[in-house]
N, C-alpha and C positions, 0 to 999 in steps of 0.2 A: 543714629537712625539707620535703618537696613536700608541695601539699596532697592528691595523691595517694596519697602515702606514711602521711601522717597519718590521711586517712581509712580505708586499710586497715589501720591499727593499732590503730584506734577498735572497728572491727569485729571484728580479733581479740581484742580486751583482751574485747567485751562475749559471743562467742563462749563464750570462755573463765568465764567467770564465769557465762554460761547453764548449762556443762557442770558446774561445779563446784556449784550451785544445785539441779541435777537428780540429783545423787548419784554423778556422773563415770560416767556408762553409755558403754559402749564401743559404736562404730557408728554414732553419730547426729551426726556431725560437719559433715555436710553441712545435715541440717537444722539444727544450733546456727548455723553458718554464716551461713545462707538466714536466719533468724528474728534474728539480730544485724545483719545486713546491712540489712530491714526497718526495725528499732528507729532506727538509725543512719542510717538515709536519712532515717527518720518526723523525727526529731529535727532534725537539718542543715536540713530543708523549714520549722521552724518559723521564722514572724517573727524577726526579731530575733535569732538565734541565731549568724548568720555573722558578726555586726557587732563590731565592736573594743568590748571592756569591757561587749556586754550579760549575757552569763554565763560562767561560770568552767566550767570541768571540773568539779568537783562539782555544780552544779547542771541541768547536762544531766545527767550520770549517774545524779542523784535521777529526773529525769523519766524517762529513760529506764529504771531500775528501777520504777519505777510503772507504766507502760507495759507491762511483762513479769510485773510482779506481775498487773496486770488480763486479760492474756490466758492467763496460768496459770489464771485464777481459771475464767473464762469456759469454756477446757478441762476444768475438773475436773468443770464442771455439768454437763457431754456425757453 
């Protein structure tokens, strides 16, 4: 798999589990998109994260749910 390919897979997998998180609202596919897309570049940018054996897929995914859980949060106090 290209890293191409991977990376947009990454984004739809976290997409998808934004959408499914928020109650599966119809419409906002674009912003799930845009805001997995974020999450998922934020992540890839951290240290250490591209390098062979520093984390597994679940533990991005941890960060990166925490990440989403904090800007949930942050939206809700609006």
């Amino acid at each position: 798999m290209t890293h191409h390919t991977d990376h947009e897979d990454r984004i739809r997998q976290r997409a998808h589990e934004i959408w499914l998180a928020e109650g599966q609202p119809s419409g906002r596919e674009k912003e799930h998109w845009e805001q997995a897309e974020a999450e998922v570049q934020e992540t890839s940018a951290e240290p250490g994260l591209d390098r062979p054996g520093s984390m597994g897929g679940d533990e991005i995914q941890s960060g990166v749910e925490a990440r989403s859980i904090r800007a949930n949060d942050a939206r809700a106090r609006r």
